[in-house]
N, CA, C and O atoms as a GROMACS GRO file, in nm:
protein
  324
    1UNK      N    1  13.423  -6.492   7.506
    1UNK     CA    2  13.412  -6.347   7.518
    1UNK      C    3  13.490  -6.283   7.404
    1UNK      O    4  13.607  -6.318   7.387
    2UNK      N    5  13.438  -6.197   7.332
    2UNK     CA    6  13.491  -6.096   7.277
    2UNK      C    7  13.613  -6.057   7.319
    2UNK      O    8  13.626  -6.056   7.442
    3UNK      N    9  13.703  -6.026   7.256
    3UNK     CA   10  13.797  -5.903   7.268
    3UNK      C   11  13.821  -5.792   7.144
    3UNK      O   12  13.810  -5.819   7.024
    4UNK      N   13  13.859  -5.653   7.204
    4UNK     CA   14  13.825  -5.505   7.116
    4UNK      C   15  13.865  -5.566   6.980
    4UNK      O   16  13.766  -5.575   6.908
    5UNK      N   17  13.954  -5.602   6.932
    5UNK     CA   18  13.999  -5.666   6.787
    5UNK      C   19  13.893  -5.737   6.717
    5UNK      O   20  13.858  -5.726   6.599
    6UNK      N   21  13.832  -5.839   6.842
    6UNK     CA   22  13.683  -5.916   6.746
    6UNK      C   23  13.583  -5.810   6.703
    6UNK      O   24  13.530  -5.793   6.592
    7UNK      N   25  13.564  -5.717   6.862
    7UNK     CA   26  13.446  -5.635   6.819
    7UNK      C   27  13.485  -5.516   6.741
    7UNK      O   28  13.387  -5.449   6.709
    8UNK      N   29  13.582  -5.476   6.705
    8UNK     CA   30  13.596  -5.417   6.574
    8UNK      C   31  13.638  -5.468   6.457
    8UNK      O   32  13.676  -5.394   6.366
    9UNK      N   33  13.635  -5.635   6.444
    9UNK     CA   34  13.647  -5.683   6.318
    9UNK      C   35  13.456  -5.725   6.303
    9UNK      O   36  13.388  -5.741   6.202
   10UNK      N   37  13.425  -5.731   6.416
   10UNK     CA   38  13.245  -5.745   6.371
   10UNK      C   39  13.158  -5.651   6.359
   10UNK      O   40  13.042  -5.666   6.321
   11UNK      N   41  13.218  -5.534   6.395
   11UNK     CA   42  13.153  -5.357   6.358
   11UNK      C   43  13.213  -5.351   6.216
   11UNK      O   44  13.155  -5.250   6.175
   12UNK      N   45  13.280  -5.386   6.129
   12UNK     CA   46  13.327  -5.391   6.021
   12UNK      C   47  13.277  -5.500   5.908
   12UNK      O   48  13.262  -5.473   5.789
   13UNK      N   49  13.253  -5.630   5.969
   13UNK     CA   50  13.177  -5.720   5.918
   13UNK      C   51  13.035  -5.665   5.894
   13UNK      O   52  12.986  -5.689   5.784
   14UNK      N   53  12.973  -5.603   5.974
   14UNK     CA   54  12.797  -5.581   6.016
   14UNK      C   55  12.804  -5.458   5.840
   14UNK      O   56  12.746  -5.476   5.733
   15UNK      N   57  12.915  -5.323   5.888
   15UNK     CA   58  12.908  -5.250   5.761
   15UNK      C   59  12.890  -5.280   5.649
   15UNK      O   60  12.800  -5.258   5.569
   16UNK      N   61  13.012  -5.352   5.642
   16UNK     CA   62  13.027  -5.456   5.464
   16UNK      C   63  12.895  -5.568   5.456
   16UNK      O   64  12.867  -5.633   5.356
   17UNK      N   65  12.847  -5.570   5.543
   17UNK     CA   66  12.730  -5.651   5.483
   17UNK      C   67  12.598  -5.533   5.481
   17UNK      O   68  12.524  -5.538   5.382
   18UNK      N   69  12.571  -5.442   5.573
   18UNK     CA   70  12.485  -5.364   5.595
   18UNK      C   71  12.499  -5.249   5.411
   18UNK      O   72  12.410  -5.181   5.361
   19UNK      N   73  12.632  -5.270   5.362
   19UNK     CA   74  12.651  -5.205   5.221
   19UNK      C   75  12.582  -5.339   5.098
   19UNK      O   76  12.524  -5.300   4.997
   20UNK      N   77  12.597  -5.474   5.122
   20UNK     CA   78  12.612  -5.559   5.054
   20UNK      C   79  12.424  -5.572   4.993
   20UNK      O   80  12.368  -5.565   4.884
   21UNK      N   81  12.381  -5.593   5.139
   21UNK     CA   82  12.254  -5.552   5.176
   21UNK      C   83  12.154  -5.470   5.068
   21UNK      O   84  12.066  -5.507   4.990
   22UNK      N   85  12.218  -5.330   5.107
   22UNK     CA   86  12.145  -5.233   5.028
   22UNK      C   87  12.184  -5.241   4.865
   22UNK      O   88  12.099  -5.217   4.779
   23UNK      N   89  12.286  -5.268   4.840
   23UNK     CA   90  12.333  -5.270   4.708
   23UNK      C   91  12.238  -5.393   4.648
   23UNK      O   92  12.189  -5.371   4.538
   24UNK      N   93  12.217  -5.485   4.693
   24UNK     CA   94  12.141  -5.595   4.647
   24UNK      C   95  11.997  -5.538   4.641
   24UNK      O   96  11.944  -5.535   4.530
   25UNK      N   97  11.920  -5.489   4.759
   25UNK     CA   98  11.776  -5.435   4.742
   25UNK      C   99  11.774  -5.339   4.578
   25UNK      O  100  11.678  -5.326   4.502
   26UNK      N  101  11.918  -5.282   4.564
   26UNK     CA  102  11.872  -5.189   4.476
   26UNK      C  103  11.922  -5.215   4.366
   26UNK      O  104  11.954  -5.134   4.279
   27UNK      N  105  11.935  -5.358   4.362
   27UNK     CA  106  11.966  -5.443   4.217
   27UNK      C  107  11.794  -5.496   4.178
   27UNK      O  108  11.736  -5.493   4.069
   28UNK      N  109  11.751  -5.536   4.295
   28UNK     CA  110  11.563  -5.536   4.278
   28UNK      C  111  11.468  -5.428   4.225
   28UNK      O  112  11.357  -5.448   4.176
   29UNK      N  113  11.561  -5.244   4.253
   29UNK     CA  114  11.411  -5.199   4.238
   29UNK      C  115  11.470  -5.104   4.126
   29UNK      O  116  11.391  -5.042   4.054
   30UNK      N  117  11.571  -5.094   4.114
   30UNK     CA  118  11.660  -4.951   4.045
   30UNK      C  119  11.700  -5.045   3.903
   30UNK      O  120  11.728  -5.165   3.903
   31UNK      N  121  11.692  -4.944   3.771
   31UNK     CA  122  11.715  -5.007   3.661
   31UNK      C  123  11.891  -4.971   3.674
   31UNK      O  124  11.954  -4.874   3.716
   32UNK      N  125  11.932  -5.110   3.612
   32UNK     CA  126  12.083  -5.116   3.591
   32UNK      C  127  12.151  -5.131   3.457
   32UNK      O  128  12.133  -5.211   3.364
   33UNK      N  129  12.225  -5.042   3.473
   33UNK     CA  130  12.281  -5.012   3.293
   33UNK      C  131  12.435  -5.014   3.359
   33UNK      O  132  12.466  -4.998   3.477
   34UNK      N  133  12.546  -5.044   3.209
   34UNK     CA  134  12.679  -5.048   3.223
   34UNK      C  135  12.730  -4.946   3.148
   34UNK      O  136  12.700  -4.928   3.030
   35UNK      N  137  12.811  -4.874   3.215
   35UNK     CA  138  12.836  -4.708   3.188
   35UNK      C  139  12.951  -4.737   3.168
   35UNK      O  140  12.981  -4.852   3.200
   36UNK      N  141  13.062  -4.650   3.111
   36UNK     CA  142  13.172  -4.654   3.009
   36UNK      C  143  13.195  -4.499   3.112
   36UNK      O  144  13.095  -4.427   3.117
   37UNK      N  145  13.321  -4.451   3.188
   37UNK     CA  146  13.326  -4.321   3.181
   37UNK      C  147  13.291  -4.285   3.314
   37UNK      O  148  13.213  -4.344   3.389
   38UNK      N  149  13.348  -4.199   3.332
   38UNK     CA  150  13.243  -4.054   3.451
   38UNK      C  151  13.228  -3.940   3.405
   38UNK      O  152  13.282  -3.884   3.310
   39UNK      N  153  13.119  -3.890   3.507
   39UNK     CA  154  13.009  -3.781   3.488
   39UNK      C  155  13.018  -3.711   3.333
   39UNK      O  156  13.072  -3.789   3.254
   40UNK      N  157  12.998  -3.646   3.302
   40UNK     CA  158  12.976  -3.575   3.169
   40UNK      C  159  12.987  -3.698   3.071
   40UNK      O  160  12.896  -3.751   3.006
   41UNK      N  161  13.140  -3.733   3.076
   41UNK     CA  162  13.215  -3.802   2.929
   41UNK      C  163  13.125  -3.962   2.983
   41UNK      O  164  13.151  -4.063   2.917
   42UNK      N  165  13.044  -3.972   3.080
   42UNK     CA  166  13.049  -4.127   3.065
   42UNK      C  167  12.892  -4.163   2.978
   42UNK      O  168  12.788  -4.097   2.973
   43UNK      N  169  12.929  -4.295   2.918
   43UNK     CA  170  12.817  -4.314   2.843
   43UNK      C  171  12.820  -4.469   2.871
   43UNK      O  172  12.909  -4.544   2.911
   44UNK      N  173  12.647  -4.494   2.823
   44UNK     CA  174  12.592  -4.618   2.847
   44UNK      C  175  12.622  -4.744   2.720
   44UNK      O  176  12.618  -4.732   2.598
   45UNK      N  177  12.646  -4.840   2.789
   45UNK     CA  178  12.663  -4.970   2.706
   45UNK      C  179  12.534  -5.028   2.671
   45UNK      O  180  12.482  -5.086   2.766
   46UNK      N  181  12.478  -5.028   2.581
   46UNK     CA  182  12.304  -5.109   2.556
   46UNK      C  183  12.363  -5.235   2.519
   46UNK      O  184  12.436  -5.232   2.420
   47UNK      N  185  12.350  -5.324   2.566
   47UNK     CA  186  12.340  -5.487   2.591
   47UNK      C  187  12.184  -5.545   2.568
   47UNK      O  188  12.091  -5.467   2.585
   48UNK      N  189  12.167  -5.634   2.542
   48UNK     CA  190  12.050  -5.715   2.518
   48UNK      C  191  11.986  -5.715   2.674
   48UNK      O  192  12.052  -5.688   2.774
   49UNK      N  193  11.855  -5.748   2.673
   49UNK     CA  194  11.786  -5.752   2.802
   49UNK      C  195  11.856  -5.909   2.853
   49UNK      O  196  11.944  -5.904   2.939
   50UNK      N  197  11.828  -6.000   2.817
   50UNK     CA  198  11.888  -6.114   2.861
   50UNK      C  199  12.031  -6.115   2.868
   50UNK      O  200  12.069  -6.187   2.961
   51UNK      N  201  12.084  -6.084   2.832
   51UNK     CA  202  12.262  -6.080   2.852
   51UNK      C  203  12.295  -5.987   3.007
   51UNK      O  204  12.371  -6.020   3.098
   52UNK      N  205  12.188  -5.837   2.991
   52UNK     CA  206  12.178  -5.783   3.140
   52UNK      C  207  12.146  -5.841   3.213
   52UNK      O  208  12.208  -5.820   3.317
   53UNK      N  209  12.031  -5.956   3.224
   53UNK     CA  210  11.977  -5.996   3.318
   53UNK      C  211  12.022  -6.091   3.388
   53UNK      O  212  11.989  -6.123   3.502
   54UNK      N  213  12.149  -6.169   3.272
   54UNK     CA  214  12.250  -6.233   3.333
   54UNK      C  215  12.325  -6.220   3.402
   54UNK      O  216  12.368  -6.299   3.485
   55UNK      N  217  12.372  -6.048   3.365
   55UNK     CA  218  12.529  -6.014   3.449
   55UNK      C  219  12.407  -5.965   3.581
   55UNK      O  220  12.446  -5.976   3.697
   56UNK      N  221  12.308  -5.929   3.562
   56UNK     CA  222  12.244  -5.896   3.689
   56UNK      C  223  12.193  -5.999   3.785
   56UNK      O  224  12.118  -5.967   3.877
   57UNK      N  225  12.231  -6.119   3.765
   57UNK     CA  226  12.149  -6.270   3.836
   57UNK      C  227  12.280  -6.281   3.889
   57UNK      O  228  12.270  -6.285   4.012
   58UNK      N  229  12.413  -6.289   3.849
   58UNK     CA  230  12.574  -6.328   3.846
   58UNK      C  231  12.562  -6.225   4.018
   58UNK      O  232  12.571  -6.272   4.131
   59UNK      N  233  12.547  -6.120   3.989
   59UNK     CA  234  12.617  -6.031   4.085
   59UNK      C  235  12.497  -6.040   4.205
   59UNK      O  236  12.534  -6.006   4.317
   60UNK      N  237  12.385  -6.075   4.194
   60UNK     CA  238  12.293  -6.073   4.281
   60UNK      C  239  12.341  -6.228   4.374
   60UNK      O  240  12.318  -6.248   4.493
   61UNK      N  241  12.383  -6.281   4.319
   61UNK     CA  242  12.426  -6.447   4.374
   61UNK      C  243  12.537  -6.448   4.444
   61UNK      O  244  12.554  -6.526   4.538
   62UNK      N  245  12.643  -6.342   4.399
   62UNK     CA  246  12.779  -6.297   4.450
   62UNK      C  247  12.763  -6.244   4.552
   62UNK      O  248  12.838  -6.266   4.648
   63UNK      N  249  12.650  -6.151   4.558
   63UNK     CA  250  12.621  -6.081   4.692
   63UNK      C  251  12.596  -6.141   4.793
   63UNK      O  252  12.654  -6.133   4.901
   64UNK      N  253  12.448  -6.245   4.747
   64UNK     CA  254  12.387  -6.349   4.815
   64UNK      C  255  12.507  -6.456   4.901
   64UNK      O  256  12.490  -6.495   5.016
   65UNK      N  257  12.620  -6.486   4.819
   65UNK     CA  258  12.690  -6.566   4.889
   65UNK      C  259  12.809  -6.465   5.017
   65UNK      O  260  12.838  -6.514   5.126
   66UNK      N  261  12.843  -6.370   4.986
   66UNK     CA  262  12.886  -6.298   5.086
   66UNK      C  263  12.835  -6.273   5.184
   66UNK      O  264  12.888  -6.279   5.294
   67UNK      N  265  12.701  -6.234   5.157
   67UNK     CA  266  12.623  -6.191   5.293
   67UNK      C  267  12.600  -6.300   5.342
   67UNK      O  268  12.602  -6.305   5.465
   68UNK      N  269  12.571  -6.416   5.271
   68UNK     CA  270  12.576  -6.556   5.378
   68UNK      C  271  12.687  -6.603   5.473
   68UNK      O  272  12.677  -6.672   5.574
   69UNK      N  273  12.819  -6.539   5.404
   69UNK     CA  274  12.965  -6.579   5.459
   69UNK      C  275  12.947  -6.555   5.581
   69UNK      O  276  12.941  -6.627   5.680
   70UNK      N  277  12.936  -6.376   5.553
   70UNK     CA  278  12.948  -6.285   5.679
   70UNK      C  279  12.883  -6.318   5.775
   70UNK      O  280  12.928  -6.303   5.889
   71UNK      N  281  12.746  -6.378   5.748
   71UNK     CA  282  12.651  -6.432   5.872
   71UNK      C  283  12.714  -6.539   5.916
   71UNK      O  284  12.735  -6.540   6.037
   72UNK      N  285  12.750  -6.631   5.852
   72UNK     CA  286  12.821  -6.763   5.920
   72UNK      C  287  12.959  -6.709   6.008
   72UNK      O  288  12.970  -6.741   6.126
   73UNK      N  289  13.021  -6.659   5.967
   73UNK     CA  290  13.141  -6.599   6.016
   73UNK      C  291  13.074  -6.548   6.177
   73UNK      O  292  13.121  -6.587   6.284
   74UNK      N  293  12.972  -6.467   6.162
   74UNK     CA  294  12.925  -6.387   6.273
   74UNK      C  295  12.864  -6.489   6.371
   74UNK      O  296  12.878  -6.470   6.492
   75UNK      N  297  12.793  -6.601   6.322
   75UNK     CA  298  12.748  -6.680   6.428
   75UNK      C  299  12.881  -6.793   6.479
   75UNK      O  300  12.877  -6.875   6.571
   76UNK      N  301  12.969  -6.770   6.406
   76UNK     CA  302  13.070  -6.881   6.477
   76UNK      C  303  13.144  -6.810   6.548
   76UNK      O  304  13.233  -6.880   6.598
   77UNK      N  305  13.153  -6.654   6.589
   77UNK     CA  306  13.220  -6.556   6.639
   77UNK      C  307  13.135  -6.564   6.802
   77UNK      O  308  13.181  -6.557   6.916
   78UNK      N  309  12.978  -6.583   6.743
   78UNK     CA  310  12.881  -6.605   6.843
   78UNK      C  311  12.779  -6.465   6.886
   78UNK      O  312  12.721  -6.419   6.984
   79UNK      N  313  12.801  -6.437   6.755
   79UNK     CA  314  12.726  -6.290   6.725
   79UNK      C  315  12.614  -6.333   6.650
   79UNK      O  316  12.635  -6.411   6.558
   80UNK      N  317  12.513  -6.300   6.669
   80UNK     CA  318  12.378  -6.300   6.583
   80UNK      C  319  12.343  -6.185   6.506
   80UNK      O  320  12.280  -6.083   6.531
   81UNK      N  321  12.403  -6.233   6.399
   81UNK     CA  322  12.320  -6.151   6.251
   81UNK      C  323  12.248  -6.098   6.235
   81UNK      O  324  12.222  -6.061   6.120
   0.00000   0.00000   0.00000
């Protein structure tokens, strides 16, 4: 059985993956550039397509392995993902 500490460390788990989630879908559909800066003063880094597509495979895999954590974590808690 649960206790309030699990189920608010697994309402917290579900978020950080429910963010991990979307951030990954929108590594699939949204073009990604490396920005230097905020709003006004910030400007874009042009990198080669393959050098992006690297740092963009790197972080898609990083994600991939977190959100796998979190699921394992959640089924050994005895929560289904």
């Amino acid at each position: 059985m649960l206790t309030r500490t699990d189920i608010d460390k697994v309402q917290a788990m579900f978020a950080d993956r429910r963010k991990m989630l979307g951030m990954r879908a929108r590594l699939d559909r949204d073009p990604v550039s490396l920005m230097v800066g905020e709003g006004k003063d910030a400007g874009v880094i042009e990198m080669a397509p393959a050098y992006l597509a690297a740092i963009v495979a790197a972080v898609k895999t990083e994600l991939d392995q977190k959100i796998a954590a979190i699921a394992a974590t959640l089924t050994e808690m005895g929560v289904e993902p």
